[in-house]
C-alpha positions as CSV (number, residue, x, y, z in Angstrom):
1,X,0.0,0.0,0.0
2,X,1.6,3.7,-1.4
3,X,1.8,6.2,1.5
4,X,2.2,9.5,-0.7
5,X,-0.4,11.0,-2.7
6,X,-0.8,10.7,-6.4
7,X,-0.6,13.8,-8.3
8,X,-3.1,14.1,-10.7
9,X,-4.9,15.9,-13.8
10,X,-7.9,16.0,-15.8
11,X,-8.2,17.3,-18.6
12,X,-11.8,18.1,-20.0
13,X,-13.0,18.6,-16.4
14,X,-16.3,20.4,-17.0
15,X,-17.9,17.7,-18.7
16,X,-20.1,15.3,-17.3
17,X,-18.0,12.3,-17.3
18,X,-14.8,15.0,-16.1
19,X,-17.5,15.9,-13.3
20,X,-18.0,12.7,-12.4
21,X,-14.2,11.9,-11.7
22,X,-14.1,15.3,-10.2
23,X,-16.7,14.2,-7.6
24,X,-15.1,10.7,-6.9
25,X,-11.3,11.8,-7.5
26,X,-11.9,15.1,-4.8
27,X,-12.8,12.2,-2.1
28,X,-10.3,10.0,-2.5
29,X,-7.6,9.2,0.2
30,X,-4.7,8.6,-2.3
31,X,-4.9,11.8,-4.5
32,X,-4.4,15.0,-4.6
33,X,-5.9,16.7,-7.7
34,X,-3.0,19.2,-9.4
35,X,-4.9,20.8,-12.1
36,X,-8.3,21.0,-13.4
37,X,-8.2,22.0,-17.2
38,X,-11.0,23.0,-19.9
39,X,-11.3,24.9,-23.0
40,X,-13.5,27.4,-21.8
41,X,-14.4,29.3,-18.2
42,X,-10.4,29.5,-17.0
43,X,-10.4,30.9,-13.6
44,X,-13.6,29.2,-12.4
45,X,-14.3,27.3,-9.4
46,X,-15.1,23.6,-10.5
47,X,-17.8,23.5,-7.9
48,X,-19.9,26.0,-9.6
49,X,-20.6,23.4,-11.8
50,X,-21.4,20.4,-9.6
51,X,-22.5,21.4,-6.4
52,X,-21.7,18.2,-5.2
53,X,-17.7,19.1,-5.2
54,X,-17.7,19.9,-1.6
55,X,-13.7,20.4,-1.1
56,X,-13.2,23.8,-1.6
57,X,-8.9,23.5,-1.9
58,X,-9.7,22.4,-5.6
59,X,-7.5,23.9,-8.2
60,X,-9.1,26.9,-10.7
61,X,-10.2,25.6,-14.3
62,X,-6.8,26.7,-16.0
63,X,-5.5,25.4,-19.6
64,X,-3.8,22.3,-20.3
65,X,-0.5,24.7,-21.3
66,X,-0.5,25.7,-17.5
67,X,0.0,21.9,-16.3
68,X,3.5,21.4,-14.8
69,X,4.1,18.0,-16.1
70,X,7.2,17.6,-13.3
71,X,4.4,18.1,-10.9
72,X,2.0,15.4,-12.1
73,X,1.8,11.4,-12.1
74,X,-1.5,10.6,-14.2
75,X,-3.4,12.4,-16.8
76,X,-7.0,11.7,-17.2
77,X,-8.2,12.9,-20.5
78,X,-11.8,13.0,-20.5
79,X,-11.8,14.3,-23.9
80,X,-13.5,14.6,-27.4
81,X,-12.3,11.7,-29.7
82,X,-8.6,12.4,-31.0
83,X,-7.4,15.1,-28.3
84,X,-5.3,12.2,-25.9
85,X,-4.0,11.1,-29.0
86,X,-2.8,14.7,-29.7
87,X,-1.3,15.0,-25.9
88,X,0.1,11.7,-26.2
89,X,2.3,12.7,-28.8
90,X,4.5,15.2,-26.6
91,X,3.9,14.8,-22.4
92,X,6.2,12.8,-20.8
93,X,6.7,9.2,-20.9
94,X,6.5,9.3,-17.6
95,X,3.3,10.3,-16.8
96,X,0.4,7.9,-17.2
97,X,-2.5,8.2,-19.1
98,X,-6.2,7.1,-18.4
99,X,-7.8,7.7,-21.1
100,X,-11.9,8.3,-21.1
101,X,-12.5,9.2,-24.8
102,X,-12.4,6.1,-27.6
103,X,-8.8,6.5,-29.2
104,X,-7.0,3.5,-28.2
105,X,-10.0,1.2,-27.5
106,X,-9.3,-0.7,-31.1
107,X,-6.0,-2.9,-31.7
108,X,-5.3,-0.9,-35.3
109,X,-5.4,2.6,-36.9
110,X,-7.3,0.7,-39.6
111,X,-10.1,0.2,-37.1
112,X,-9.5,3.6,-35.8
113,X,-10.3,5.3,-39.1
114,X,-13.2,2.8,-40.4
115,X,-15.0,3.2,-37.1
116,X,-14.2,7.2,-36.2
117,X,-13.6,8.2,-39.9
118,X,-10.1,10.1,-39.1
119,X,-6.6,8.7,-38.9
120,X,-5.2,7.8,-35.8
121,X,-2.2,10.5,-34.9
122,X,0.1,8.3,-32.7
123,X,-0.1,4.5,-34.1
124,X,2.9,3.2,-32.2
125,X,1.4,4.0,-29.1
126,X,-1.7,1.5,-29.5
127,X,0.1,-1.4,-29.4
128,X,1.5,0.4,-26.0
129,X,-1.9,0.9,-24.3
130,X,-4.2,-1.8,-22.6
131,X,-7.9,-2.0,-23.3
132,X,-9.4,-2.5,-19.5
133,X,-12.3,-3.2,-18.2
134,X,-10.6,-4.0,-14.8
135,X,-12.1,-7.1,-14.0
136,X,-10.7,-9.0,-16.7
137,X,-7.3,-6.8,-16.8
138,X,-6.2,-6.9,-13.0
139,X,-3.2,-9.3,-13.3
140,X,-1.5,-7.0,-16.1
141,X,-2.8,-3.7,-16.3
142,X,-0.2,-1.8,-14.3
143,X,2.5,-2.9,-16.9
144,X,0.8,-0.3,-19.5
145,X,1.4,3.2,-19.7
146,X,-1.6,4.4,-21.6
147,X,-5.2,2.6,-19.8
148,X,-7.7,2.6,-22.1
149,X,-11.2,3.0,-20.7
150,X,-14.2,1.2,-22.5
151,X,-17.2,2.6,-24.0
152,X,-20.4,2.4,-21.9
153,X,-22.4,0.4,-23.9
154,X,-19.8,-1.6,-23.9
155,X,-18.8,-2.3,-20.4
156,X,-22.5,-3.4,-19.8
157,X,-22.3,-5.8,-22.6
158,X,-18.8,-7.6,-21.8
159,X,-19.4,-8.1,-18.1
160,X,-21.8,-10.6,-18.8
161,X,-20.5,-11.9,-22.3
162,X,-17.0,-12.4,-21.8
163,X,-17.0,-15.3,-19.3
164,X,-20.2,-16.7,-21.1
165,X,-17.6,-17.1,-24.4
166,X,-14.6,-18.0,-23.2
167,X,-16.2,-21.0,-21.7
168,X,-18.1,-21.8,-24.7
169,X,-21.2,-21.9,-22.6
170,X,-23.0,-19.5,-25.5
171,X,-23.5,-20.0,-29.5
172,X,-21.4,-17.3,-30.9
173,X,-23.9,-16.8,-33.6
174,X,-27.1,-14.4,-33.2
175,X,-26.2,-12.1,-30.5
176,X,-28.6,-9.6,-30.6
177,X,-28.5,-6.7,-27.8
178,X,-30.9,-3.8,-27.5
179,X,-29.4,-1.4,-25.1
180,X,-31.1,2.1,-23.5
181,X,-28.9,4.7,-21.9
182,X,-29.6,8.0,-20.4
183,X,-28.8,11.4,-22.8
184,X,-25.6,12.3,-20.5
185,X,-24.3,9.5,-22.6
186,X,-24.2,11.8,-25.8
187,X,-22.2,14.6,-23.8
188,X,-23.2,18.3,-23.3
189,X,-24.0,18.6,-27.0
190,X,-26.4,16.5,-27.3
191,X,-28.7,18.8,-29.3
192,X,-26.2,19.1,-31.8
193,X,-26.1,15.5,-32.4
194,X,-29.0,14.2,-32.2
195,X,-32.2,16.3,-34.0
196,X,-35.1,13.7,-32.9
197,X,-38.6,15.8,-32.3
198,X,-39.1,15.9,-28.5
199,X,-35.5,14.6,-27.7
200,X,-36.4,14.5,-23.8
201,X,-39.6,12.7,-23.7
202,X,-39.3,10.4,-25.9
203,X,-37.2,7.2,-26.6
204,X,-34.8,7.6,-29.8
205,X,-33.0,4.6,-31.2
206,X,-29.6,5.9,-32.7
207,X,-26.5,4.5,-34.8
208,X,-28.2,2.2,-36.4
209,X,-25.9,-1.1,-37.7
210,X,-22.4,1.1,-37.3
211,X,-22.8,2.5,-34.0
212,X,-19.0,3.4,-33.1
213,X,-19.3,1.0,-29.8
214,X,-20.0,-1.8,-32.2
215,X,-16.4,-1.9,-33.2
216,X,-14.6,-2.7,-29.2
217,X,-17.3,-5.5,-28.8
218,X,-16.8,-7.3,-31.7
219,X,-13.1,-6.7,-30.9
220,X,-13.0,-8.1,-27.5
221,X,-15.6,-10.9,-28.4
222,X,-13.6,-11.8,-30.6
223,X,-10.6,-12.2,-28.6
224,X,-12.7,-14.4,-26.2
225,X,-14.3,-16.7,-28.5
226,X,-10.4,-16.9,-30.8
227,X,-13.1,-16.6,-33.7
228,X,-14.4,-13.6,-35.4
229,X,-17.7,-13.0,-33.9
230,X,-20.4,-10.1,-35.0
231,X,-23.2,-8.9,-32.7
232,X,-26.6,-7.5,-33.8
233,X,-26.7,-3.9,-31.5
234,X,-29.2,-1.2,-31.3
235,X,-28.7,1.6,-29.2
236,X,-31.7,3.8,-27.8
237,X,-31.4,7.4,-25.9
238,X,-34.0,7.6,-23.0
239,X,-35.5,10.8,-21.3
240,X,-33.6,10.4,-18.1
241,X,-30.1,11.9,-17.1
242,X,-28.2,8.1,-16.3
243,X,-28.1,4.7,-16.9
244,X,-27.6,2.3,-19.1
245,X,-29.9,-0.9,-19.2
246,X,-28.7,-3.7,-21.9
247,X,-30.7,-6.4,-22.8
248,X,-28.9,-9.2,-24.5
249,X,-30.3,-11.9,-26.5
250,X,-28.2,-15.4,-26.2
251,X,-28.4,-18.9,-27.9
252,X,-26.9,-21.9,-25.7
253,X,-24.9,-24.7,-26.7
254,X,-25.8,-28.2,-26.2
255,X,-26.8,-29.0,-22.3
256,X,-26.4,-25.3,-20.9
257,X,-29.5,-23.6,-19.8
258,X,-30.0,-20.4,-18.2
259,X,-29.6,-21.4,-14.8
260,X,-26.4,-22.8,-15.1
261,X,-25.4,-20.0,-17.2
262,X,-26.8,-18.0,-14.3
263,X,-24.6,-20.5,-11.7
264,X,-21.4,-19.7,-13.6
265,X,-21.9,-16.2,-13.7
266,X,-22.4,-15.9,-9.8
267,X,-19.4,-17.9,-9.4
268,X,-16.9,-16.2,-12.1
269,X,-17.9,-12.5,-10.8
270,X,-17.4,-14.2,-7.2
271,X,-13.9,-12.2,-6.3
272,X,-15.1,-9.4,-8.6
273,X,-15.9,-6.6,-5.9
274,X,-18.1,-4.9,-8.4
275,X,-20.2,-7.1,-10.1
276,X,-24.1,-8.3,-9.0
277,X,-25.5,-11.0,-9.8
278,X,-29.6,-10.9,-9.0
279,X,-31.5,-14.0,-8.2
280,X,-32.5,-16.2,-11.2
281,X,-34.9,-14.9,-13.3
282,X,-35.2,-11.2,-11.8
283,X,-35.9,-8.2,-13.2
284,X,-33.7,-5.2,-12.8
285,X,-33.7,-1.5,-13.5
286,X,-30.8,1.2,-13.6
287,X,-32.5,2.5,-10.2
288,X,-30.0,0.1,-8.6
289,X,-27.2,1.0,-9.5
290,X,-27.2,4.1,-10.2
291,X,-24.3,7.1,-8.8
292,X,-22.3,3.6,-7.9
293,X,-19.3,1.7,-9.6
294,X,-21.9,-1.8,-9.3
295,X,-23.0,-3.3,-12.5
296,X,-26.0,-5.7,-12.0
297,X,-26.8,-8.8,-13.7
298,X,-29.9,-10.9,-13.9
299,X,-30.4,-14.0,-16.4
300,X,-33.8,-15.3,-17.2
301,X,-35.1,-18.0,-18.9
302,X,-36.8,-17.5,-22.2
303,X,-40.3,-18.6,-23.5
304,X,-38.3,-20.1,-26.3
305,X,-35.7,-22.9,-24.7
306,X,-33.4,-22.0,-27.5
307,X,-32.5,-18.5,-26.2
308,X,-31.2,-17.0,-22.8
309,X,-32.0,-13.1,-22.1
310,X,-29.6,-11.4,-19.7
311,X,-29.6,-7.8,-18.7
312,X,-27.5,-6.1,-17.4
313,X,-27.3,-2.1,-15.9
314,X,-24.7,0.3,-15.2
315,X,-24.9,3.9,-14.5
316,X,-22.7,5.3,-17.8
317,X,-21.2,8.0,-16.0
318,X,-19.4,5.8,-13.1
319,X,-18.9,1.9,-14.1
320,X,-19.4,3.1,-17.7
321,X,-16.6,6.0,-17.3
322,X,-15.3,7.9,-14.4
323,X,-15.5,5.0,-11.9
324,X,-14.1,2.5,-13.9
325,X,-11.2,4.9,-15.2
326,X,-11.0,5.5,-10.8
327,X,-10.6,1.5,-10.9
328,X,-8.4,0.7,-13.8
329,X,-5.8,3.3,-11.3
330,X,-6.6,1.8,-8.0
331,X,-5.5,-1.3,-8.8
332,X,-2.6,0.3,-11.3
333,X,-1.0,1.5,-8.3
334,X,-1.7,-1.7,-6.3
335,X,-4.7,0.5,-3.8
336,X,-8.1,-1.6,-3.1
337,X,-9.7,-1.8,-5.8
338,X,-12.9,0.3,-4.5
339,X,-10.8,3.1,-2.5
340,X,-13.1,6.6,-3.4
341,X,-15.7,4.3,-4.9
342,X,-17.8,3.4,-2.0
């Protein structure tokens, strides 16, 4: 266990996921928050922002020019798509990175640029970063500089998936997941993205067959199963601030059912601090997990004995984001795993 702080940044601090680690990272015993950066309101107090931020010792929003790189031990970059790349380029080696934004979820520039339509600016660092959802990535990933933090979407999805494929307890064939978030999901600008009639009070399905989250599942499926693997995925915008609820679709193989899918799941996620299962054949909402780290997990039985449902929520802002990112360095730096997360 480390005795000194850890000096840190964050970069995009005003946004709701920059927020959100704001709020956790200002409680917790092990850091001491150097600089709070943001393109616009320099000078400003973070807490009048989120009047949750209680500790009033808080660094002013400055610029990322102002940051004394000597002074600092991580760098989160909760930033628009391409930016860490950019900052990657020329801070420090030593200085870690936990990354919040999507560019070095995928194993290639050629992924990069089919899925996010612009060319990667630092390719030898990918092979240089870890993708980590932390409870699959414990054992190695404080051996990576650059900590890659998964989509929301896709956190939900793999929780349940990964052990489910790896054990070949699952055809990898005819996944189909419908999955409902909350509209912090989109970011601040969300009115600029999305143009739906009656945005918030309505439900909007979005990214329709290419959704950009489409390409770190199949990714990491893939990697489980050893065999390519594509998912069916529909994504839907609620009227509600947080939360993501994923509903995922699943053929067994030969003599598995949904309660022993259910029975492994309980005892794979056993050690995982995190993780939920509910009882067999319950039905869950984002209600209970949401401002935590948890994800819960129910599976059901079908009407059809052919097909397994799981679901599986989040809240998007904390397991899906901020908390994870909070995780991925807690057990970087060999802290408990849930230190400022509980």
């Amino acid at each position: 266990m480390m005795n000194e702080s850890l000096n840190i940044a964050i970069v995009g601090a005003t946004g709701y996921v920059g927020l959100e680690l704001v709020n956790i990272l200002s409680r917790h015993p092990k850091v001491k928050i150097s600089y709070l950066c943001a393109q616009k309101n320099i000078g400003k107090s973070i807490n009048s922002f989120d009047k949750r931020i209680k500790k009033k010792n808080l660094p002013k929003i400055s610029k990322i020019e102002n940051i004394n790189w000597e002074k600092i031990k991580i760098l989160f970059t909760a930033l628009p798509n391409g930016e860490a790349q950019r900052l990657a380029t020329y801070i420090p080696k030593k200085i870690k990175i936990i990354d919040l934004s999507a560019d070095f979820r995928l194993n290639s520039s050629e992924s990069y640029k089919r899925w996010y339509g612009k060319n990667h600016r630092c390719k030898d660092l990918i092979k240089k970063s870890i993708y980590a959802i932390t409870e699959f990535k414990k054992k190695s990933i404080k051996d990576y500089r650059i900590i890659s933090c998964p989509g929301c979407y896709p956190t939900s999805i793999q929780l349940p998936l990964i052990p489910l494929i790896q054990t070949n307890l699952i055809k990898n064939k005819n996944i189909i997941i419908d999955s409902k978030s909350g509209y912090s999901g989109a970011g601040k600008n969300i009115k600029k993205k999305f143009t739906f009639k009656n945005l918030f009070n309505s439900v909007s399905a979005y990214g329709l067959g290419f959704h950009r989250h489409v390409g770190e599942i199949e990714q990491e499926l893939s990697k489980a199963s050893q065999k390519k693997i594509n998912i069916f995925f529909t994504p839907h915008i609620l009227p509600m601030f947080r939360g993501i609820l994923s509903t995922i679709y699943l053929e067994p193989n030969k003599n598995v059912n949904a309660y022993k899918v259910y029975k492994f799941l309980k005892k794979y996620h056993k050690g995982n601090f995190f993780i939920r299962l509910a009882k067999f054949n319950s039905k869950i909402g984002t209600g209970e997990v949401m401002n935590t780290n948890f994800c819960k997990i129910s599976v059901c039985e079908s009407r059809n004995k052919d097909k397994i449902i799981i679901l599986s929520v989040i809240d998007n802002l904390i397991k899906g984001a901020s908390g994870q990112a909070v995780q991925n360095m807690n057990v970087s730096y060999n802290l408990k795993e849930s230190t400022g997360l509980i």
